[in-house]
LUMVEX-143133 format. One line per field, with one value per residue: residue in three letters; x, y, z of N, C-alpha, C in turn. Coordinates in steps of 0.2 Angstrom, whole numbers. Each point is the difference from the previous one (the first is absolute). Last residue first. Layout:
LUMVEX-143133
rest c(Ala  ...)
npx c(X  ...)
npy c(Y  ...)
npz c(Z  ...)
capx c(X  ...)
capy c(Y  ...)
capz c(Z  ...)
cpx c(X  ...)
cpy c(Y  ...)
cpz c(Z  ...)
//
This chain:
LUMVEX-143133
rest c(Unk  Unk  Unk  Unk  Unk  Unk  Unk  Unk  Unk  Unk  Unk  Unk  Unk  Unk  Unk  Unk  Unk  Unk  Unk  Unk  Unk  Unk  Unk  Unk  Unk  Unk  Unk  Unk  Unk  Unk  Unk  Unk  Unk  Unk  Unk  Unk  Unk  Unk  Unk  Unk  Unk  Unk  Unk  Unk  Unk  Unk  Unk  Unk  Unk  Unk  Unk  Unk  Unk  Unk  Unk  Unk  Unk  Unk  Unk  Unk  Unk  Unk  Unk  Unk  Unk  Unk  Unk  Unk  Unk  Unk  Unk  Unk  Unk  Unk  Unk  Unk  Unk  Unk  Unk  Unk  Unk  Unk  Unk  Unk  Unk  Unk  Unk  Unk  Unk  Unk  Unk  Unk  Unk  Unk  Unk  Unk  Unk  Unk  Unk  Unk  Unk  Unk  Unk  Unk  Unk  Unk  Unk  Unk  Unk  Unk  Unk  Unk  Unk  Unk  Unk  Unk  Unk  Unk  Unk  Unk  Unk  Unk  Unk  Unk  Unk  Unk  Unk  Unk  Unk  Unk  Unk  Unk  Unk  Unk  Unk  Unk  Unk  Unk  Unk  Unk  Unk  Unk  Unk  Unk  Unk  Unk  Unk  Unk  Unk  Unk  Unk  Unk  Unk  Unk  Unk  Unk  Unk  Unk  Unk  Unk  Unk  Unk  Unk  Unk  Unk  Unk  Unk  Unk  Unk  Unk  Unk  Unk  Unk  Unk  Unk  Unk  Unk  Unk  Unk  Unk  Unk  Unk  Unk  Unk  Unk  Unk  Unk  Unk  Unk  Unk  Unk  Unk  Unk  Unk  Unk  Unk  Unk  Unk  Unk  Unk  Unk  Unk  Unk  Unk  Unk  Unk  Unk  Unk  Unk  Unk  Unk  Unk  Unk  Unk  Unk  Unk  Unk  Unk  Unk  Unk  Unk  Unk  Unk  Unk  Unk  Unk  Unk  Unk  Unk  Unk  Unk  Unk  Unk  Unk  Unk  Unk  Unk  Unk  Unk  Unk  Unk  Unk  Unk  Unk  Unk  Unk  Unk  Unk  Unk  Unk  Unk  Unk  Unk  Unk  Unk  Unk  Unk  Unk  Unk  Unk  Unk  Unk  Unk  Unk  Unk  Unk  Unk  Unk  Unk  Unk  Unk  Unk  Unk  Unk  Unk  Unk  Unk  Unk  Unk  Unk  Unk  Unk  Unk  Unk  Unk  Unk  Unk  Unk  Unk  Unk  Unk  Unk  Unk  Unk  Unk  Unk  Unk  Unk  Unk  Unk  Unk  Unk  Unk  Unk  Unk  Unk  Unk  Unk  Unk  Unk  Unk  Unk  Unk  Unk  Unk  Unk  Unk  Unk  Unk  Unk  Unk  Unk  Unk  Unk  Unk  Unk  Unk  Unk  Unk  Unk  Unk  Unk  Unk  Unk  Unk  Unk  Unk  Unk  Unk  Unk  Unk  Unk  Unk  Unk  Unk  Unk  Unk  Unk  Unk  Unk  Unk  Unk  Unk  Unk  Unk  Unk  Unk  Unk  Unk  Unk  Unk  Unk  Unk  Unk  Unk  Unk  Unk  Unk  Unk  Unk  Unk  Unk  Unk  Unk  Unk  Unk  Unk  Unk  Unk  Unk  Unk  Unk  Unk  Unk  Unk  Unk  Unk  Unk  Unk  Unk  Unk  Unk  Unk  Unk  Unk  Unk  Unk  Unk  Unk  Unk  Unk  Unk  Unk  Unk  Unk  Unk  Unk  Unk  Unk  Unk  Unk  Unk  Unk)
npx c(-34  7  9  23  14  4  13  20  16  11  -5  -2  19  9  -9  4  21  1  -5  18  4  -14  7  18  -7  -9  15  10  -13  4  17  0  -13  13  16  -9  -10  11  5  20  13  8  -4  10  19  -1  -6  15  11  -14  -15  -24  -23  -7  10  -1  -20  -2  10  -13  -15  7  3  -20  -9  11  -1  -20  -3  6  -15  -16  6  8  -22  -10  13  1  -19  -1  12  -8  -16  9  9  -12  -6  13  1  -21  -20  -11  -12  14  12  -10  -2  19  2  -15  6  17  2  13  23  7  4  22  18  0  7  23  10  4  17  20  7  4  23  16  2  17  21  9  9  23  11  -6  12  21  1  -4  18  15  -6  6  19  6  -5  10  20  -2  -1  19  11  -5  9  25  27  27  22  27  21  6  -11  -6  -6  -21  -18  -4  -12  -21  -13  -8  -17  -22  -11  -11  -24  -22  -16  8  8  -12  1  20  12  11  11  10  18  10  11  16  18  23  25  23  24  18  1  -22  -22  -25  -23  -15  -9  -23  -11  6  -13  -23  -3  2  -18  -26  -22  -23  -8  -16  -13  -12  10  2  13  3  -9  -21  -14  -16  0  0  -3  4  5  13  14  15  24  23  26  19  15  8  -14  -15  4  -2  13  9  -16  -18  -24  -21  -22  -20  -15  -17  -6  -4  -5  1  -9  -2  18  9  -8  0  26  20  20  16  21  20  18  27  21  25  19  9  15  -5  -12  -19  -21  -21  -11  -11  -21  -18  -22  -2  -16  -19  -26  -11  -16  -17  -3  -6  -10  -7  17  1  -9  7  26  27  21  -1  3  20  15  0  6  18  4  2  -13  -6  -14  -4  -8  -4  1  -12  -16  -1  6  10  19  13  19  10  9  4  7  -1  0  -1  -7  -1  -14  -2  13  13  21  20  9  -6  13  19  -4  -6  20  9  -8  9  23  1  -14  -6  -3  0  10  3  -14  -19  -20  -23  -22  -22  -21  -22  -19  -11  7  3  -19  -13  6  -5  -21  -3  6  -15  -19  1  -1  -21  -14  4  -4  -21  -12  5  -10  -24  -6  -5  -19  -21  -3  -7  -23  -14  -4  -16  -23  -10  -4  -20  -18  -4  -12  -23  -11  -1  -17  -22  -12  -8  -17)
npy c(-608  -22  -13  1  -12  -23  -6  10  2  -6  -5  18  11  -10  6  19  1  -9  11  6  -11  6  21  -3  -9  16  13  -7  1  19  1  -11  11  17  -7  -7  12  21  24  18  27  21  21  11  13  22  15  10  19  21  7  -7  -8  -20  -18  -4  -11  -26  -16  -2  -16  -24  -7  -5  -21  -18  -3  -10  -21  -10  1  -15  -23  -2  -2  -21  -15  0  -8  -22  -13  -1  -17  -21  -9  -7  -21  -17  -7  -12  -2  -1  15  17  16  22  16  17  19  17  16  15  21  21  -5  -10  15  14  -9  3  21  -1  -8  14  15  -8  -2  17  9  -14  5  16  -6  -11  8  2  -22  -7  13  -9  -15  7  7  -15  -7  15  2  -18  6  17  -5  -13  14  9  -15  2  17  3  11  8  15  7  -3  -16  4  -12  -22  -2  -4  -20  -13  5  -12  -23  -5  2  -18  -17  3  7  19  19  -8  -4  21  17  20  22  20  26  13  20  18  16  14  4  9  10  11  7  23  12  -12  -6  -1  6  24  13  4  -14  -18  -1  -3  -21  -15  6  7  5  7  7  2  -12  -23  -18  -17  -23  -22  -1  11  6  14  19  14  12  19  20  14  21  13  12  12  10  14  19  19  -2  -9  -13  -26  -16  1  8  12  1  3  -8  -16  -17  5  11  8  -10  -18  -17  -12  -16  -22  -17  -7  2  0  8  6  6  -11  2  -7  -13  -6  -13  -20  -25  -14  13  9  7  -15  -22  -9  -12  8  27  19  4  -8  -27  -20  -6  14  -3  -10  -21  -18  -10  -21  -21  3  7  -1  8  24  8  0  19  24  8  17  16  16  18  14  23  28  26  28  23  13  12  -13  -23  -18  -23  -17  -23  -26  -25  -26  -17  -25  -21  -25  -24  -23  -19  -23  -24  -5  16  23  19  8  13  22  14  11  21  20  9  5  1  -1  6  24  7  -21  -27  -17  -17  -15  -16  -16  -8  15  11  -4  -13  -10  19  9  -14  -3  17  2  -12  9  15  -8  -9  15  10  -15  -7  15  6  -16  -4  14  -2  -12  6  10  -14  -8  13  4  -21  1  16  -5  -13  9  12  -14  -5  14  0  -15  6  16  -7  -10  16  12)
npz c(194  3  -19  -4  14  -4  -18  -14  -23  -19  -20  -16  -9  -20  -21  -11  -11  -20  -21  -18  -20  -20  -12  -16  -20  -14  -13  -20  -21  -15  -12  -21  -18  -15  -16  -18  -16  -4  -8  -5  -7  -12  5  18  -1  -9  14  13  -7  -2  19  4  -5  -12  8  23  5  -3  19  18  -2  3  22  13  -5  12  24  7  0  18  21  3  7  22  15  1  14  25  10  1  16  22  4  0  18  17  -6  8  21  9  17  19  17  9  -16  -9  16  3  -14  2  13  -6  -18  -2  -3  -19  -19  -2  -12  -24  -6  -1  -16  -18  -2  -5  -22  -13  0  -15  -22  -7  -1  -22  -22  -7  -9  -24  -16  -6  -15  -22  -11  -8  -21  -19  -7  -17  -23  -12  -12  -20  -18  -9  -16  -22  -14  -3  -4  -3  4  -3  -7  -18  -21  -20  7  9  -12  -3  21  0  -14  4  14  -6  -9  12  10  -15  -10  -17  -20  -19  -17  1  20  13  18  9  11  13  7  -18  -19  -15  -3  -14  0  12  10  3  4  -15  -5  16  9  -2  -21  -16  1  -8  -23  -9  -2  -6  12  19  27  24  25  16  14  22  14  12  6  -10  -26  -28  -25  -19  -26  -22  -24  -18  -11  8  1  8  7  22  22  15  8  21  26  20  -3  -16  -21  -22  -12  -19  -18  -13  -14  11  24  27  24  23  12  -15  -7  14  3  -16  -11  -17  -19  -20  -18  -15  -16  -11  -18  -1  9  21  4  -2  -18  -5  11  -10  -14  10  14  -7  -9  -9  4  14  5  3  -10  7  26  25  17  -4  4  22  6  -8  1  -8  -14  -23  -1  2  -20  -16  2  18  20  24  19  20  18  14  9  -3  -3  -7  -17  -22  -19  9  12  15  11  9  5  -9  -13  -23  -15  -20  -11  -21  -14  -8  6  0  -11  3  -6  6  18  -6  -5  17  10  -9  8  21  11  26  26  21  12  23  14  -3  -13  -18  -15  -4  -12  -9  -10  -5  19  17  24  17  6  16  24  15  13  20  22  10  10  21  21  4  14  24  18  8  13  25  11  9  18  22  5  4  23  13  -3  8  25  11  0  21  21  3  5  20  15  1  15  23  6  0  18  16  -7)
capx c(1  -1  -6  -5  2  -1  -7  -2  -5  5  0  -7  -3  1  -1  -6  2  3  -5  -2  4  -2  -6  3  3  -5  -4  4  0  -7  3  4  -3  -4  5  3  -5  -1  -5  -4  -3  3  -2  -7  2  1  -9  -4  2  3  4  8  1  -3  2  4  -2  -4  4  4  -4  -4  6  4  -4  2  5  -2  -2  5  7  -2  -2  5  4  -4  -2  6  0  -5  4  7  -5  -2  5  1  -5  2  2  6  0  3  -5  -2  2  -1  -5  -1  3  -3  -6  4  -6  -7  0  -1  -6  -6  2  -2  -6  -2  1  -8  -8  1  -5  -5  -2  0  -5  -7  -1  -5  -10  -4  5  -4  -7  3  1  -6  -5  4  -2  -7  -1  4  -5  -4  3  1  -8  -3  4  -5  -6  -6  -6  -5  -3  -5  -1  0  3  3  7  4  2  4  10  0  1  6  6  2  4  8  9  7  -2  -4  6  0  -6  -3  -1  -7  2  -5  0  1  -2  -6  -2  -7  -4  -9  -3  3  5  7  2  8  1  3  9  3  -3  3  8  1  -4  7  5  8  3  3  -2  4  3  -5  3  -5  -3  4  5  1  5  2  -3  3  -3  0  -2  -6  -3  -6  -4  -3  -6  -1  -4  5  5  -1  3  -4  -2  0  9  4  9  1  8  1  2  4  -4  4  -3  3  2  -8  -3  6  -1  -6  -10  -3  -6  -2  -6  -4  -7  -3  -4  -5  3  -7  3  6  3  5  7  3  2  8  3  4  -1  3  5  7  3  5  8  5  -6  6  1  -5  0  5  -3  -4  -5  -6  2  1  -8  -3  1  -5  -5  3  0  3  5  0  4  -4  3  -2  2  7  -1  -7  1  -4  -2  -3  -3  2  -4  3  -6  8  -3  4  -3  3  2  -5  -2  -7  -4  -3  0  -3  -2  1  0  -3  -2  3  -3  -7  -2  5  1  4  -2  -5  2  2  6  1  7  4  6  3  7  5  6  -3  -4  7  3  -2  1  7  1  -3  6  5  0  1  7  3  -3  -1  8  3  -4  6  7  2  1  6  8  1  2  6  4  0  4  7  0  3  5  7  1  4  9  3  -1  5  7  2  1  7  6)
capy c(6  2  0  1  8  0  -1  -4  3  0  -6  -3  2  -3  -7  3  3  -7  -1  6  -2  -8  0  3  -4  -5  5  -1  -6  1  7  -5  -7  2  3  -7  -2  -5  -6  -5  -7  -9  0  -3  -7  -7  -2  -4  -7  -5  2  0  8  3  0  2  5  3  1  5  8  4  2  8  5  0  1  10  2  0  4  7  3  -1  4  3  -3  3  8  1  0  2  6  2  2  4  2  1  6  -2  4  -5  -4  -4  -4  -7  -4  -3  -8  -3  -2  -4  -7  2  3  -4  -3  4  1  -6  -2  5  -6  -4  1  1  -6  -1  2  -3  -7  3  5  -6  -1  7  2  -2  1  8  -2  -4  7  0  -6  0  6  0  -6  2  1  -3  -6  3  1  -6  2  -1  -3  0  -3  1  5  -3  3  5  -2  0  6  0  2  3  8  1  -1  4  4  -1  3  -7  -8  3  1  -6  -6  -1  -9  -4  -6  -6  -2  -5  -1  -3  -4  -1  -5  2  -3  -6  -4  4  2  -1  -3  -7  -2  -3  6  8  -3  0  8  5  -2  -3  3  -6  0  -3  7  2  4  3  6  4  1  0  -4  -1  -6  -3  -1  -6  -2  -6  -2  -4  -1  -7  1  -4  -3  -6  6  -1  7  2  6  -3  3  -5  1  3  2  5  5  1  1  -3  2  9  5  2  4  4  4  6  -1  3  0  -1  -2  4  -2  -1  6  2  6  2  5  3  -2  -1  -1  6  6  0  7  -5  -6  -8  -1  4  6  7  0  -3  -2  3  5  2  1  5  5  2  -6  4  -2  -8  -3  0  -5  -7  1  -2  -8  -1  -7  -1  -7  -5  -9  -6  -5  -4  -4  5  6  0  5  1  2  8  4  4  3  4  4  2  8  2  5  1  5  1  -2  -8  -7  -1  -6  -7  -3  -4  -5  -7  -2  -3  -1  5  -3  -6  -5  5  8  5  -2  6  4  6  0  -3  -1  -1  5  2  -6  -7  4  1  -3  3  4  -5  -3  4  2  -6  -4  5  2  -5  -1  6  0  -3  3  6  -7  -1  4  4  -3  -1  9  2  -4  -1  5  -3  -3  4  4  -5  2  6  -1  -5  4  5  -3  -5  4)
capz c(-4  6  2  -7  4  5  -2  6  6  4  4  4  6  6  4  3  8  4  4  7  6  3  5  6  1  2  5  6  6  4  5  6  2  5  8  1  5  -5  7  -2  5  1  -8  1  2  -5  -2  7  0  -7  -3  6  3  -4  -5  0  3  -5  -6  1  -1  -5  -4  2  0  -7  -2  0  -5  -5  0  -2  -8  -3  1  -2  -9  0  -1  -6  -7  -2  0  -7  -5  2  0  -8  2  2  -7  -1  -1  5  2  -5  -2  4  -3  -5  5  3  0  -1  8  4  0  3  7  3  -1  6  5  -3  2  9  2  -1  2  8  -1  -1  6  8  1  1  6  5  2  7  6  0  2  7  4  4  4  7  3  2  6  3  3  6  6  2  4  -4  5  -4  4  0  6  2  3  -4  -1  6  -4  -5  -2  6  -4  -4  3  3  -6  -1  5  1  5  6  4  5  -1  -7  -5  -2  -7  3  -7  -2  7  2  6  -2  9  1  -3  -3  -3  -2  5  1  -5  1  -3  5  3  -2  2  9  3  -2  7  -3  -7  -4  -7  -3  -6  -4  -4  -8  0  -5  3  6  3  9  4  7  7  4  7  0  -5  3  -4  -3  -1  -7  -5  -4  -7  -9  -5  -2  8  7  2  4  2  7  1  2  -5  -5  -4  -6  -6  -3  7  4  -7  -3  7  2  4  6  2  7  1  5  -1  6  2  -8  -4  0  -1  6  2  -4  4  5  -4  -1  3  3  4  -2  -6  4  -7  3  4  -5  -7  -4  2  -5  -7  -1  3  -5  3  3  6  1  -1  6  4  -1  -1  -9  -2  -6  -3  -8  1  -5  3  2  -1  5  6  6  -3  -6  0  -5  1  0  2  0  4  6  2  3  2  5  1  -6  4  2  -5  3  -3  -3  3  3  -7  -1  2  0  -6  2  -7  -5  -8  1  -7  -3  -4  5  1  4  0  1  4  5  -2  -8  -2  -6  -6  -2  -3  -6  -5  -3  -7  -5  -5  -4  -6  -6  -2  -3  -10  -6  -1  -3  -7  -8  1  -7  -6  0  -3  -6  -7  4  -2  -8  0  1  -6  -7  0  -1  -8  -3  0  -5  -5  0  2  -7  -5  1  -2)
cpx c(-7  -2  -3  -7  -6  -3  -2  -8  -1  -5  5  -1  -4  -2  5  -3  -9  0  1  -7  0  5  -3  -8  5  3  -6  -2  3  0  -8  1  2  -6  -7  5  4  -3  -2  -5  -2  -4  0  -3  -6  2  4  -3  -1  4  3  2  6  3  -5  3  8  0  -2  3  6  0  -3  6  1  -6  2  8  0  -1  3  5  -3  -1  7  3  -4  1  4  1  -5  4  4  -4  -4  6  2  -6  2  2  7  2  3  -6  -3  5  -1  -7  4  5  -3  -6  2  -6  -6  -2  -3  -7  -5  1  -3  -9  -2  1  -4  -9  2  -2  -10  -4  -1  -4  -7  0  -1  -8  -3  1  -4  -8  2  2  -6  -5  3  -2  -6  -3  5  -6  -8  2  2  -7  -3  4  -2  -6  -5  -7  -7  -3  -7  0  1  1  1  8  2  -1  2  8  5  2  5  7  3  2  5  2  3  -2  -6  7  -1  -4  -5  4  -6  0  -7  -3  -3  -1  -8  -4  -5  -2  -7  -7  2  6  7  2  8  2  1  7  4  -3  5  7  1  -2  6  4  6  4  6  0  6  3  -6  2  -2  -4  3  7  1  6  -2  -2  6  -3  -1  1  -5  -2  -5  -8  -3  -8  1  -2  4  3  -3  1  -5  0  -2  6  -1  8  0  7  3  4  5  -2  5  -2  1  1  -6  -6  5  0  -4  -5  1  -6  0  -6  -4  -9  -5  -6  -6  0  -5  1  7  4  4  6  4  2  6  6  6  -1  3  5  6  0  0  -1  7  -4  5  0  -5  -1  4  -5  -7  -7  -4  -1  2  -8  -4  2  -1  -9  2  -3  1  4  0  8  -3  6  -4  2  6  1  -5  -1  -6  -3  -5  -4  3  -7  4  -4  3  -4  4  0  1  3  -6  -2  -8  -5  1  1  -8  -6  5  -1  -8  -2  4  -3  -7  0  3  1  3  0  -7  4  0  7  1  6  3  6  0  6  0  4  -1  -1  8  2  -3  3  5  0  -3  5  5  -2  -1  9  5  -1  1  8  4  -5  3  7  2  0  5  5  0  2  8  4  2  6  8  1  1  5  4  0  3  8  2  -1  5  7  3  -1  6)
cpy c(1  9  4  2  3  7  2  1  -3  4  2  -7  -1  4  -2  -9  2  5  -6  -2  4  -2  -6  3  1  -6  -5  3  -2  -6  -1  3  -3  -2  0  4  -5  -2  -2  -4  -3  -3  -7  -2  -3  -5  -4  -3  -6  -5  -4  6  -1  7  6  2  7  10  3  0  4  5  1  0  7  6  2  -1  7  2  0  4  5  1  3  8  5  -2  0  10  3  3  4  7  1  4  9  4  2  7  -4  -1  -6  -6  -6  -5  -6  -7  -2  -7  -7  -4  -5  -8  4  4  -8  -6  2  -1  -5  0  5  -7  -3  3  1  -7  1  6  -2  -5  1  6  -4  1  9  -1  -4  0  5  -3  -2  5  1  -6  0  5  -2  -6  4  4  -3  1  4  -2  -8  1  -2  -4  -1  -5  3  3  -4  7  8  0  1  8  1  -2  3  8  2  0  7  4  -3  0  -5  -6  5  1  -5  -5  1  -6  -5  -2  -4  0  -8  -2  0  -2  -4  -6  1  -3  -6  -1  5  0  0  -1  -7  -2  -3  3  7  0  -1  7  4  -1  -5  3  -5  1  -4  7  5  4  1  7  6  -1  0  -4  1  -7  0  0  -9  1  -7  -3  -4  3  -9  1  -4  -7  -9  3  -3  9  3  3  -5  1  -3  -4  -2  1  6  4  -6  -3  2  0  5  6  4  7  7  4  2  -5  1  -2  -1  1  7  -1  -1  6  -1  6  7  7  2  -4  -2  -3  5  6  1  6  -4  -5  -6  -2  4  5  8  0  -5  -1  5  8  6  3  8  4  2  -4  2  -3  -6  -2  -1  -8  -9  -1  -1  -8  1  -7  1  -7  -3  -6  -5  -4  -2  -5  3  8  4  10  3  4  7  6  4  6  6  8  4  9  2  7  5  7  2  -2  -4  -5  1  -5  -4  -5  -4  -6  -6  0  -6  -3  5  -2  -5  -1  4  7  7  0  4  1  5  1  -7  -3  -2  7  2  -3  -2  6  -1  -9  0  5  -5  -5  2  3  -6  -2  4  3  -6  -2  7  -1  -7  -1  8  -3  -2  2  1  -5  -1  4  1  -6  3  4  -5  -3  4  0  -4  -2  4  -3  -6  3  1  -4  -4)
cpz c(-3  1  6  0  -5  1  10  1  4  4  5  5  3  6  5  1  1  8  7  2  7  6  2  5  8  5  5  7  4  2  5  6  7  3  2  8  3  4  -3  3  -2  3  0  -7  2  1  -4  -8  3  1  -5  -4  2  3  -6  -7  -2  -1  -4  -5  2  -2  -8  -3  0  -5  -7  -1  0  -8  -5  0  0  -8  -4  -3  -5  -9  -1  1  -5  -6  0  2  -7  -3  1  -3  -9  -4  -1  -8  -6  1  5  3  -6  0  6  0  -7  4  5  2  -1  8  5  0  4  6  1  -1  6  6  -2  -2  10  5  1  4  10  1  1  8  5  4  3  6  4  -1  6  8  2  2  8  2  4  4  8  4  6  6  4  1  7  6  3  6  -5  5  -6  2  1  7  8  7  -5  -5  8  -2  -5  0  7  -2  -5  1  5  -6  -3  4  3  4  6  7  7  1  -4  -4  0  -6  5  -7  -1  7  1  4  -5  6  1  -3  -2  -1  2  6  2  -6  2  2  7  4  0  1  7  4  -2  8  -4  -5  -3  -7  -4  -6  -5  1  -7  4  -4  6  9  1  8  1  5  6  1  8  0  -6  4  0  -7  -3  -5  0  -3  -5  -5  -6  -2  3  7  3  5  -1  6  4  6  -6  -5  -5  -6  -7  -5  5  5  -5  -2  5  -2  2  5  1  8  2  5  -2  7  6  -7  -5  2  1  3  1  -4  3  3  -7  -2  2  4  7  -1  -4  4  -6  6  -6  -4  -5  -3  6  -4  -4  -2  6  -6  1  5  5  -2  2  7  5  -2  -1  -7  -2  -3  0  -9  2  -6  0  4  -4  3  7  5  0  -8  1  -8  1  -2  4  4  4  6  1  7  3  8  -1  -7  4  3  -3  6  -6  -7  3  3  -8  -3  2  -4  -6  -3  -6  -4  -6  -1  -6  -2  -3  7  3  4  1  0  2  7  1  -7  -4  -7  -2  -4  -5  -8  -5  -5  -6  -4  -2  -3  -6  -5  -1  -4  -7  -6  -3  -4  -3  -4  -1  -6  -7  1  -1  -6  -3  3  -4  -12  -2  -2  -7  -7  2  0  -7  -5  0  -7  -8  -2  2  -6  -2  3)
//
């Protein structure tokens, strides 16, 4: 059994040592994955958009005489369509139920499903059943005096909580008084995309952009005329121009020049601005993870350490029968290597199963950012030999100790 005692210990110290380099490697497996899914998401989601470029102006509604506009910037040659959008928080109240928070848009119905990603697309039925396609019966060029559409879609999530039906009434207002209401007609549903820098707007609805504009008071402003207001214009390109950066560039100054106080941005601008991001978020995670990495690889040199001072009679002797000392470094080297890869592989293993783990039981929002993760073989090949690699070097402190024992006192012991 004293035999066995000193041997158990040493298993458990390697065991320990491993179970210490696993959780440190788990933590940037978690953080790599997960920080390069969600901005790999978002970049692609900006990649693959229906529109490249957005309008927008300061103020609670930065765009003014915003149907106008978009039949300006819809003659550019290479514009396909222009989707002026006016996004307003009201309240929605349905026959028997409170009032509900809802995010309502005003859209022009076709411009808008024009300007819609092909991931969007098949979340809206088409065409929109929200009346005149081009929304220009009800706002009469300005005057809004043609007949009110008073269409509306709804979420599911929305429809589903209050049990909202197509074909079913409920009042619009910007308080929670339904007496001074507007009343709109259900007359379709839409999914939700995901979304992760933004907030999911799971209560939301789609109606004419004139309709919002009168329910809200952005069509006038009682004295000096009609606002027609909007919040931005998203502007899709024609054919091959989607691919161009230089047809980008050009569209991007030549509808810059139709408002020239306005701030026009190209999506592909903020690809690039995201890709930079994540090559600086990618360098914080792993300035993060070497805490944790360094806190693995000390125990696991502590353990090598122990183990010189367990065996010290042993490689005393192998010195003395003249053992050379690169020999004594590789036996060093060959545990603290050994050691370093099991760890790194139960690391990445463990981050793993936690992302998976999070993504299937997190909290909604925890699960749909875990959702994104990526594990590339190529991060997490590198992440595992580096590891390897930093354990091969910490075996350097268990060979010097070793050759620093006093063979004399050693033996003589």
């Amino acid at each position: 059994m004293s035999r066995l005692g000193p041997l158990h210990h040493a298993r458990l110290q390697t065991v320990l040592a491993v179970c210490a380099v696993a959780a440190a490697v788990a933590l940037p497996v978690v953080l790599l994955s997960v920080g390069r899914g969600v901005v790999s998401h978002e970049i692609n989601a900006l990649s693959t958009s229906g529109y490249q470029l957005v309008v927008s102006g300061p103020g609670e509604y930065g765009i003014v005489q915003a149907h106008s506009l978009a039949r300006q910037i819809d003659a550019v040659p290479t514009v396909a369509a222009a989707s002026p959008i006016l996004s307003v928080a009201v309240d929605l109240s349905a026959p028997g139920g409170g009032p509900v928070p809802l995010l309502a848009e005003g859209v022009i119905p076709a411009a808008f499903t024009a300007t819609l990603s092909p991931q969007e697309s098949g979340l809206f039925p088409n065409p929109l059943p929200l009346g005149d396609p081009t929304d220009s019966a009800h706002f009469a060029g300005g005057s809004y005096s043609g007949p009110a559409i008073d269409d509306l879609l709804v979420s599911t999530p929305l429809a589903s909580a209050d049990g909202l039906t197509v074909g079913s009434t409920v009042r619009l207002a910007l308080s929670s008084q339904t007496g001074n209401g507007t009343a709109f007609r259900i007359t379709g549903t839409f999914g939700v995309p995901p979304s992760i820098f933004g907030s999911t707007a799971a209560f939301a609805g789609l109606l004419p952009l004139s309709d919002l504009q009168l329910l809200v008071g952005a069509a006038t402003n009682g004295t000096s005329g009609v606002i027609d207001a909007a919040n931005e214009v998203d502007v899709g390109l024609a054919g091959s121009a989607t691919m161009s950066p230089a047809a980008v560039s050009t569209a991007q100054r030549t509808v810059q020049a139709l408002v020239p106080y306005d701030t026009v941005s190209a999506l592909s601008t903020e690809v690039s601005q995201l890709e930079t991001a994540d090559t600086i978020l990618t360098g914080f995670y792993v300035a993060l993870s070497s805490i944790s990495l360094s806190i693995g690889l000390v125990f696991l040199t502590v353990v090598l350490l122990r183990r010189v001072e367990a065996d010290r009679s042993l490689m005393a002797i192998r010195r003395a029968i003249g053992e050379p000392a690169r020999s004594l470094a590789a036996t060093w080297a060959r545990d603290a290597v050994t050691m370093g890869a099991a760890g790194a592989v139960g690391g990445v293993i463990a981050g793993i199963v936690v992302v998976k783990i999070l993504a299937a039981d997190g909290p909604p929002t925890v699960a749909q950012i875990a959702g994104f993760a990526v594990f590339d073989p190529v991060v997490l090949g590198l992440l595992a030999l580096s590891v390897v690699g930093l354990a091969a070097l910490v075996s350097l402190a268990a060979t010097r100790r070793a050759l620093a024992l006093p063979l004399a006192e050693v033996l003589r012991g």
